[in-house]
C-alpha positions, 0 to 999 in steps of 0.5 A: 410660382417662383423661377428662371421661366419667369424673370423681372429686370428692372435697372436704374442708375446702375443698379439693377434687381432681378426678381421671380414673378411673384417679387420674390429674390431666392438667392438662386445662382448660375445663368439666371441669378436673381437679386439686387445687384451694384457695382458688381455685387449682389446685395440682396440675395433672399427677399420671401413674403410669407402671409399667415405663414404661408407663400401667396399665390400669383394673381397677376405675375410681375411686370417692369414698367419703363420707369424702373417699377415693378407690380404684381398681385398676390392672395393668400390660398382661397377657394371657390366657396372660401375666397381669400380674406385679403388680397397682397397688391406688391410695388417694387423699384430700383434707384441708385444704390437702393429697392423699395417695395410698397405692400398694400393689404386689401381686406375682401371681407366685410368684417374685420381680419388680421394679417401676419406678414413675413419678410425674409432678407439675407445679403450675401454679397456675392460677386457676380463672376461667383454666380456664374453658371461655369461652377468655379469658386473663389476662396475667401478665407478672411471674409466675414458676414455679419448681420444685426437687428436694428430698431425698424429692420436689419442690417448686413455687413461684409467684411474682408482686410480693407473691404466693407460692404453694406445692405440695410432694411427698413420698415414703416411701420416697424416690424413687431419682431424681427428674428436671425435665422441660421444660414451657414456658419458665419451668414443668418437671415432675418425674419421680419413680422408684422401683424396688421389688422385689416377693417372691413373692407380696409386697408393696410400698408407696409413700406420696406426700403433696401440701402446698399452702401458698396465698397468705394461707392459714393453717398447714394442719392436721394431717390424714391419709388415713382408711382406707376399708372394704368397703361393707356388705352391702345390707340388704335381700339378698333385694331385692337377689337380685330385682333380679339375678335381673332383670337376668339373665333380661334378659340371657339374653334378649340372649343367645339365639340360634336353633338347629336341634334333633333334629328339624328343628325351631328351637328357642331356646338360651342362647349363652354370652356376648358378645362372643366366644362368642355361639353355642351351647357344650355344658356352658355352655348346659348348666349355664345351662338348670340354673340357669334350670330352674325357671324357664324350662324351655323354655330346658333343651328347646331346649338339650337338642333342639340338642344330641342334633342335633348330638351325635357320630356318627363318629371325627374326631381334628381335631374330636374327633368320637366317636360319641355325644359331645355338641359343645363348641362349634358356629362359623359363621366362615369358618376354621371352614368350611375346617377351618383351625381345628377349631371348627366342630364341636368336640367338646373337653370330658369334661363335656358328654356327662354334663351332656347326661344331668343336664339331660334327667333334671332337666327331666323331674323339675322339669317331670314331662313324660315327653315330651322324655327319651321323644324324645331316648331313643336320644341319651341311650343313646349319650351313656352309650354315649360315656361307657363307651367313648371317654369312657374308664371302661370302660378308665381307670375314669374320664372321661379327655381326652387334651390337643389340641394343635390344640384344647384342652389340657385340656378340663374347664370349666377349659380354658385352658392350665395350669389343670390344674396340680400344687401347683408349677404343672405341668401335668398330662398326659393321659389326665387324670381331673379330679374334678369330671367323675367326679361329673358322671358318677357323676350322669348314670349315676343319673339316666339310671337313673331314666329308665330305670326310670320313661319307658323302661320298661328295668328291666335297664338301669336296674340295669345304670346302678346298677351303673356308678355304684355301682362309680365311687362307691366308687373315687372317694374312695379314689383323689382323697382326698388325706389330708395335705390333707384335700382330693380332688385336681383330677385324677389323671394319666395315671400315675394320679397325684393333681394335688394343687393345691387348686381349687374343683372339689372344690365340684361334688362336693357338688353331684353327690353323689359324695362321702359326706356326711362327706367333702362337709362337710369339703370344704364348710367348706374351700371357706369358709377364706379362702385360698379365699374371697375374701368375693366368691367361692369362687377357682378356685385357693387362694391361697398355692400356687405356682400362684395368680394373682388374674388367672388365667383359671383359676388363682386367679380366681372363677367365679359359675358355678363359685360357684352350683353349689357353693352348690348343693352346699352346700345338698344337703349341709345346710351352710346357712350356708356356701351363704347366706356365699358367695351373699351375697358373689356377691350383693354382688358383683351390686349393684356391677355393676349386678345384673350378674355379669360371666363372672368375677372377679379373685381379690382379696380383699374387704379389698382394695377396696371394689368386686369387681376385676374380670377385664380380659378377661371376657365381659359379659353371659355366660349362666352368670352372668347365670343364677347369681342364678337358682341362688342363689335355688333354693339359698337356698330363697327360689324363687319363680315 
């Protein structure tokens, strides 16, 4: 994660360090030599964190600020379904003759962890013309290094005739054991240690200062690290909002793929995102052809023609195959073809059967071509056909899913393992009703009304469809509200119990327009507290509950996607302001990728680091969110062709 292709210089008062992206110095030589430099002299020349014996992972590179800081953010090694237990946020700085650095250990779990930390520190005194790249030595005969261990630290020692030079180490708290490692014949390094115990969800601190007391230089003056804030927002948002709405559209032209649609006919699609899902996904291609609606429909009438042809015909438990049900995925691979896994047509997701029917409505309202909802007339009736019968609300009342335990466990837009959770972190099981699914229905049941009524001509189903969605409307509050919280609950159980973990689905229901317009306010300006924005996003899960984790997939991330449809529903419900707050933060966050919103982001808040942390395993580009800046500028009001 270390090297010359990435670089920190940071100068202060004729002094100056330069450090690898992750903060480390590695005593490297030749045209790109890292280090603490003064008065011609490196005075730092090894500077490695280890945590639990390890070297963590980049999360967010190092980045100079003006004022001679530096920030990164680093995690011990996690995976998707084993997050990190802790997060490393690392504040470096120069001042006259002096580094600081300033660890911060931030606990991601609910129950109390230990962290061991390391240090590495060596001082070879080097000259910079030794250092240089032109391989010429300098012979030294009489110098001598010499280290010793202090009560809170190290201290280094050059020596030669009448020459002396000095680097310190400090620490606060004191190390709990600082150890010489052999380097050469006459030089060691040192290894100091620390063990923090981190509480739930808590904190630890450790402050480490560097002195460097050069030959002939004066007293050093007093100085200390400058506490770095957020970078303000770019003045021009609107620009800023082009030039990701840009980049979008040019990686969704990275991200399209061939299909087949109902036809026979090929047709262009959105694949979800590199490098692991570039192939066609039912609510991703979905929600993107959304967002890109008014702006290249061409992208919802080839998503919508690929999936009326590949939508369910038959029961299939492996695949999940239900007459009329639109696929969750399509796969080409190998293990697919024999059936050793079930993705070659899998059918796993509750959401993309309605979201099928909200899009081919929507295309026709933005486009007013009946033509596409007149060919794909049959596919939608089963789709709606789905949704009643093996979607589960003729028998349950609500969309249901019933976990795979080949497949998918839960099978909603949050669909790893865990993210349909109960305050405590419970799984939730199944038949499980997750809310934002019930407005998706509760939508796609109006909509197909409409079709009805306007291109099909069937005024009896029209009414029929009314009915459904009228009768879904009118138990959805009672049975999700939660009172003490004020707040709809993710899911009910299959017992019918409310999951009560407070999570950014209850924002996709101002977009569907389930709720009242009372209701959908006070979920809207909840959604806006700052257990749940992070001044970047709106997070998946509210910080402060059990289950939360900034690096969870699902369980206290944040979703651009997630986020644009919520500043839609912000905007359907008249909270104006909130929809600009979040999409401001998303735009934000946009201009320190590059204008490129990556598939999801940690959870952190904005305080924390001057730069968006961002989740180590998302897909970049990723369709929906390379098309949430489409969606934020159709919120916003600012749509242009």
């Amino acid at each position: 994660m270390t090297g010359a292709a990435h670089r920190v210089q940071l100068v202060r008062d004729a002094t100056f360090a330069i450090l690898n992206n992750d903060g480390s110095v590695t005593g490297a030589r030749g045209a790109t030599p890292d280090g603490l430099f003064v008065r011609d002299a490196r005075h730092l020349s090894h500077w490695q964190l280890t945590v639990d014996g390890d070297t963590p992972g980049v999360l967010v590179p190092s980045v100079a600020q003006p004022d001679g800081t530096a920030e990164c953010v680093l995690t011990p090694a996690g995976t998707r379904d084993e997050p990190p237990a802790y997060t490393v946020f690392r504040r470096q700085a120069v001042m006259a003759g002096g580094f600081t650095e300033h660890l911060r250990l931030v606990s991601n779990r609910p129950d109390p962890v230990t962290a061991q930390v390391e240090v590495t520190v060596d001082a070879d005194f080097a000259d910079l013309f030794e250092l240089r790249a032109d391989n010429r030595h300098y012979p030294k005969p009489d110098g001598v290094h010499q280290a010793h261990i202090t009560a809170d630290g190290a201290q280094f020692d050059y020596r030669r005739a009448d020459w002396h030079s000095r680097t310190t180490v400090t620490s606060n708290p004191r190390p709990d054991a600082v150890r010489a490692d052999e380097a050469d014949a006459d030089r060691s390094t040192h290894r100091m240690l620390w063990t923090l115990p981190l509480a739930p969800h808590g904190e630890a601190e450790l402050r480490l200062s560097v002195e460097a007391r050069p030959h002939g230089a004066p007293d050093p003056a007093a100085g200390a690290a400058v506490a770095t804030h957020p970078a303000p927002l770019p003045a021009d948002t609107d620009q800023t909002l082009a030039q990701a709405c840009e980049q979008g559209l040019a990686d969704l032209d990275l991200l399209t793929i061939p299909a087949t649609g109902a036809d026979g006919e090929q047709v262009s699609v959105p694949a979800a995102g590199i490098p692991w899902f570039l192939t066609l996904f039912g609510r991703d291609s979905l929600l993107t052809s959304y967002f890109l609606l008014p702006y290249r429909p061409t992208a919802a009438a080839g998503t919508l023609s690929a999936l009326a042809a590949t939508q369910g015909r038959r029961h299939d438990a492996f695949s999940g195959e239900q007459p009329g049900r639109i696929v969750h995925e399509i796969r080409h691979g190998e293990l697919a073809h024999f059936r050793q896994i079930p993705y070659g047509r899998y059918y796993g997701a509750v959401d993309a059967t309605p979201l099928f029917l909200v899009l081919l409505h929507a295309h026709y309202e933005t486009t007013q071509d009946p033509a596409l909802a007149v060919r794909l007339e049959q596919h939608a009736r089963s789709a709606v056909d789905w949704m009643l019968d093996d979607g589960g609300l003729t028998k349950h009342g609500y969309l249901v899913y019933t976990p795979d335990p080949n497949g998918l466990v839960n099978q909603n837009w949050k669909d790893s393992a865990g993210a349909v959770c109960f305050s405590d972190g419970t799984q939730a099981k199944g038949p499980i009703a997750v809310s934002e699914a019930q407005g998706y229905a509760y939508d796609a049941l109006l909509r197909t009304a409409h079709l009805a009524q306007e291109v099909w001509r069937d005024e009896p189903y029209a009414e029929q469809l009314r009915r459904y969605a009228t009768d879904l409307r009118s138990r959805f509050t009672e049975d999700f509200w939660m009172a003490e919280a004020d707040f709809p609950a993710l899911a009910l159980d299959g017992d019918g119990r409310q999951v009560d973990a407070l999570a950014s689905d209850a924002g996709h229901l101002l977009w569907s327009g389930i709720l009242d317009e009372q209701h959908a306010r006070r979920v809207g300006r909840r959604l806006l507290q700052p257990d749940f924005f992070s001044g970047w996003a709106i997070r998946t899960l509210a910080a402060g509950q059990k289950p939360y984790h900034p690096l969870s997939y699902h369980r206290g991330s944040a979703w651009p996607h997630d986020n644009a449809v919520i500043v839609l529903g912000l905007a359907r419900n008249g909270l104006h302001d909130e929809a600009r707050t979040v999409a401001e933060g998303l735009i934000a966050a946009a201009a320190r990728h590059g204008y490129r919103l990556p598939e999801v982001l940690a959870g952190y808040d904005r305080s924390r680091s001057a730069d968006p942390v961002p989740y180590p395993h998302a897909c970049s580009p990723q369709a929906w969110a390379a098309a949430t800046p489409l969606a934020l500028l159709t919120a916003l009001g600012l749509r242009t062709d």
